[in-house]
N, C-alpha and C positions, 0 to 999 in steps of 0.2 A: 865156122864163124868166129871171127874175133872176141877175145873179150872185151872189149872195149864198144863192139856191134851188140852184146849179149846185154853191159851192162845199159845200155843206152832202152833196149826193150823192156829189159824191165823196167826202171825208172819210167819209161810210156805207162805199162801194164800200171803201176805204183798209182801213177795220177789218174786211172781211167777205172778202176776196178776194186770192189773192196778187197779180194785173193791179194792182190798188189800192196796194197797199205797195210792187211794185216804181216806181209812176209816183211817190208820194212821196219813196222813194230817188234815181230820177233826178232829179228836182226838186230834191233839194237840203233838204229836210226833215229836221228829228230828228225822228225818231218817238218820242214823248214819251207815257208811262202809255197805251199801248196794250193792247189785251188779243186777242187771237186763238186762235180753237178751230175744230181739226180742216181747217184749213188746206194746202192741198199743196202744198209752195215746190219740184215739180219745175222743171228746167232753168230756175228763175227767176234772174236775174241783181242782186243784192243787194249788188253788191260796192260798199264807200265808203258803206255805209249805219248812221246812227247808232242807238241804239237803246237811249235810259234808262229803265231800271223799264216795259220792257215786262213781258209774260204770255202765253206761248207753253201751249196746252192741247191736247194729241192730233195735234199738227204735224208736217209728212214734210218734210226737207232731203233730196231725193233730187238730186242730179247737180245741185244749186245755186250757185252765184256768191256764195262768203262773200266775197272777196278783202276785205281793209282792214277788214273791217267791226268796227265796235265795239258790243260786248253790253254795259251795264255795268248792272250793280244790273239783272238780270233773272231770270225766272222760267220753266224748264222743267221741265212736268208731262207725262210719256209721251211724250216727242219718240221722234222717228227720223232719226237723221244718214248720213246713206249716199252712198257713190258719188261723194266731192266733194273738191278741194283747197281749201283754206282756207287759205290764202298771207296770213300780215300780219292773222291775226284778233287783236284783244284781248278776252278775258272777263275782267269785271273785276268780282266782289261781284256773280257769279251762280249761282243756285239748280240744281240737273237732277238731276230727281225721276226717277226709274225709265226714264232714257231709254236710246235705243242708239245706239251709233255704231259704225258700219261700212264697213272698207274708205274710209277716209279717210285723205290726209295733211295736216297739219296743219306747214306751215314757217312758222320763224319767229312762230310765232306765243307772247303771250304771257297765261297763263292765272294770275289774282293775287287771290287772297281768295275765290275760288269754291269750292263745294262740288259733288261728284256721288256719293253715298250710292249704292252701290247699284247703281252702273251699270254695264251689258258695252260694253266694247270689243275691235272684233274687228277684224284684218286693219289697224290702225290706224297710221301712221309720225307719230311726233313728232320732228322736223326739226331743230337750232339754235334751239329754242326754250328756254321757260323756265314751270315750273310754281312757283310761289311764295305762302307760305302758305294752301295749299289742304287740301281735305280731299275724300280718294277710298278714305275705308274702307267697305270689303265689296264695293270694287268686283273685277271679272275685266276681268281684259287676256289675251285669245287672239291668240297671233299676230303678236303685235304687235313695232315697232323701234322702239326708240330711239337715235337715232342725233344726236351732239354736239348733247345736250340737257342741261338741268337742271331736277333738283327739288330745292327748297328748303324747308327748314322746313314739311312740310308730312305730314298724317299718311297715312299708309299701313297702318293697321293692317287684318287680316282681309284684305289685299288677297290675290287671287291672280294668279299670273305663270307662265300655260302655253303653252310653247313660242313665248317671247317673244325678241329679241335684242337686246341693250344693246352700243351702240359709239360709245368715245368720252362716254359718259354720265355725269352725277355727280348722283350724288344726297348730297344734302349735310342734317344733323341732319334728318330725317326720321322720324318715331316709326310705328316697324314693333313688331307683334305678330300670331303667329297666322297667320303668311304663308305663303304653298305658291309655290317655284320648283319646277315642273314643267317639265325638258325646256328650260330656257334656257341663250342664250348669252352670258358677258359677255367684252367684248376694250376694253385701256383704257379701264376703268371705274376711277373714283374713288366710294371710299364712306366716309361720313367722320361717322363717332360713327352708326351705324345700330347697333340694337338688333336682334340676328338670331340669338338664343340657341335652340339646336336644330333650326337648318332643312337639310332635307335637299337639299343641292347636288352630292350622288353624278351621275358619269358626265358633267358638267357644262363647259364652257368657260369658264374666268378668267384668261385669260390676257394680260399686261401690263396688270393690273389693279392698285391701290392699293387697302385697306381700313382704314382709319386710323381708329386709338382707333377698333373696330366689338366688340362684346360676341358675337362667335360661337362661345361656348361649346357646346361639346356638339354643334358643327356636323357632318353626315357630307359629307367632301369627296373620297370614292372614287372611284378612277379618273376625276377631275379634270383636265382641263388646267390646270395653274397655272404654265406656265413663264413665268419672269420679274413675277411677282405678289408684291408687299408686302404683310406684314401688321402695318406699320408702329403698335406700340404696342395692338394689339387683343388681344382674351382669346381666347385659343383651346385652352383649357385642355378635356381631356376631347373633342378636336376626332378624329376619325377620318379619316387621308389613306393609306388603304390602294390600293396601285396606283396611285396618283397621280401622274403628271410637273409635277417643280417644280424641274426644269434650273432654276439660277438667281435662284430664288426668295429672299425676303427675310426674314428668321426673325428678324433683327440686336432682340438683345436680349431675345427672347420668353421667356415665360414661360408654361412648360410643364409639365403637369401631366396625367398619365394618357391623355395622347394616344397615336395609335397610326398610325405609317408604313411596317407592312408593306409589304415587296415597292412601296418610293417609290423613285422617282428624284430624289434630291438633290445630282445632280452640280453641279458648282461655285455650290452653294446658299449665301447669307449665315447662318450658326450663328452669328455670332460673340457671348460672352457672352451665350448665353441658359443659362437658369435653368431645368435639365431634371429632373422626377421623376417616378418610375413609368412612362415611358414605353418607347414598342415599338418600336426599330429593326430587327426583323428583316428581313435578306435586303436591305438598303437600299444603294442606288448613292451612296457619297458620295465621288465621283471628285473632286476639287481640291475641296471644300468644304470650306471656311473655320467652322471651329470653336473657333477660339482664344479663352482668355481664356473659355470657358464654364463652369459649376459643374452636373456632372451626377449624380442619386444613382438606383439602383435603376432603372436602363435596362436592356433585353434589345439588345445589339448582334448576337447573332449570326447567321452567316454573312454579315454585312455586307463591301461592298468598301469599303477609304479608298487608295486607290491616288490619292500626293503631295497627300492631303488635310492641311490643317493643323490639329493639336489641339494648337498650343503653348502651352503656361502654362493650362491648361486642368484642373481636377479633375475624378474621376470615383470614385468611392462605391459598391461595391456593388455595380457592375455587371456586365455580363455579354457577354465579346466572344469565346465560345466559336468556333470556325470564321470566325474572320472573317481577310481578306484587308488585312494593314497594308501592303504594297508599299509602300515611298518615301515613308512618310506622314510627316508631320515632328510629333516628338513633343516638343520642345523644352522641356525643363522641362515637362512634365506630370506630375503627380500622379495616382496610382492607387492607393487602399488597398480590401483586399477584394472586387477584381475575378478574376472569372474569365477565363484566357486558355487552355483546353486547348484546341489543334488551331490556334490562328491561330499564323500566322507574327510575331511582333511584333518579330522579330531583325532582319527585311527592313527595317523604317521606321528614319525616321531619327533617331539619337535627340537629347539636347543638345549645343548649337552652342557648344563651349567659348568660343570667341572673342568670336560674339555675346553670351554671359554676361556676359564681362569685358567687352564695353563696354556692356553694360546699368548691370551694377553700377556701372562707375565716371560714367556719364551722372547715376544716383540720387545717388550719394556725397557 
């Protein structure tokens, strides 16, 4: 037989058989506008294998060898990804039509102008990677980590996220709508202009989390972990943190609007100048929390503790601190007109600091 008859069979074998693709891989081959259907790439070993404007149809990555491999400008229609590390893959401006992946971890790997409409992933860990302007609306992530990962610019809309956990994660301008967190958890998370106006994060872990300039209007964040969590410049207006632990937490400058913190823990929480109305402090922990320099109108304070909380130079309008507990609070130059005080001790805080006065004044003079 020729070689030229030899090389022609195998190139058949290459496009019809995984034996064929992987001796191309070893070889050393890009495999260039390929097409393959119904294909089973079990325990096949593909790792360092190139792969532009291929076309994957009805194909099984069960227990496969991605390592290094590069997908770029490719096409999957009904894949199945399962049971595999994929250590150092790049997809790069490719297609995954209705596919699944399962029970995969994916390090360091980097996913950049692809698309997956549509798709489950289940039991999945995303490593020190990086997802960048993609698009993964209406997909479901079950189960899954993400663990010091990013996604970037990339949309997320209809996504759902159950009983997933985010550590160390950022997801950065990412355009979410229509989202479901069910059942996750996020710990040092950064989120940064995410659009997440009424999602329900009740019962939820955030904690040592950043959410910077995020639109979480209308969020319910009940009985929340959120100790030590920023909410660095985001709306959180009409936001619900009933029950909620946020020891700590970062309020500085918020703007605040019809929210409600029943029975929260806001001990030595950042208050400072934020911009408080119609909201619900009942029954709230704000043991050394820092509230100075705030302008509050039409808040329910009562039965609240502020035991050596500072509300210095701080207004309040209206409000309402019936049975609340001032122990030690330092009230320094605060302003109260048309507040309620029957049953709080308010005699016990402390009140202006003659001294610190005068040398305030004469600092301004």
């Amino acid at each position: 037989m020729s070689n030229l008859r030899l090389n022609d069979l195998i190139a058949t074998e290459a496009a019809t058989t995984a034996t064929g693709v992987i001796a191309q891989v070893k070889n050393g081959d890009i495999i260039s506008d390929a097409e393959y259907h119904g294909i089973s790439f079990f325990q096949a070993d593909l790792s360092g294998g190139v792969f532009p404007q291929a076309k994957f149809f009805d194909c099984v990555f069960s227990a496969t060898d991605l390592t290094d491999v590069l997908f770029n400008d490719c096409r999957f229609e009904r894949c199945r990804f399962d049971t595999l590390d994929a250590h150092g893959v790049n997809i790069i401006g490719c297609l995954f039509l209705q596919s699944v992946f399962e029970d995969i971890r994916f390090s360091q790997c980097n996913i950049i102008n692809s698309e997956f409409p549509a798709s489950m992933m289940k039991g999945v860990t995303f490593f020190q990677g990086i997802v960048q302007n993609s698009d993964l609306s209406r997909s479901t992530f079950s189960d899954c980590l993400f663990d010091t990962h990013s996604m970037n610019e990339s949309s997320l809309n209809s996504v759902s996220f159950l009983q997933c956990s985010f550590r160390k994660a950022s997801v950065i301008q990412c355009e979410f709508s229509d989202n479901q967190f069910d059942q996750c958890q996020f710990s040092m998370v950064f989120l940064n202009r995410a659009e997440l106006p009424g999602v329900d994060f009740s019962g939820m872990t955030l904690s040592l989390s950043q959410l910077k300039e995020c639109d979480l209007s209308g969020c319910d964040f009940s009985a929340c972990d959120l100790k030590q969590t920023a909410f660095s410049g985001s709306n959180i207006q009409r936001c619900r943190f009933d029950g909620a632990d946020m020891e700590m937490a970062n309020l500085y400058e918020a703007q605040l609007t019809g929210a409600s913190f029943d029975s929260c823990n806001l001990k030595q929480a950042s208050l400072q100048k934020i911009n408080a109305d119609g909201c619900f402090f009942r029954k709230v922990n704000f043991e050394m929390t820092m509230m100075n320099e705030s302008v509050v109108r039409n808040c329910v304070f009562a039965g609240s503790s502020f035991h050596y909380a500072d509300l210095s130079n701080a207004v309040f309008m209206q409000c309402d601190f019936s049975a609340s507990d001032l122990t030690m609070a330092k009230l320094h130059e605060m302003y109260d007109e048309q507040c309620v005080w029957q049953g709080a001790n308010k005699a016990a805080a402390q009140g202006t600091d003659e001294q610190r006065k005068k040398a305030r004044n004469w600092i301004t003079s």
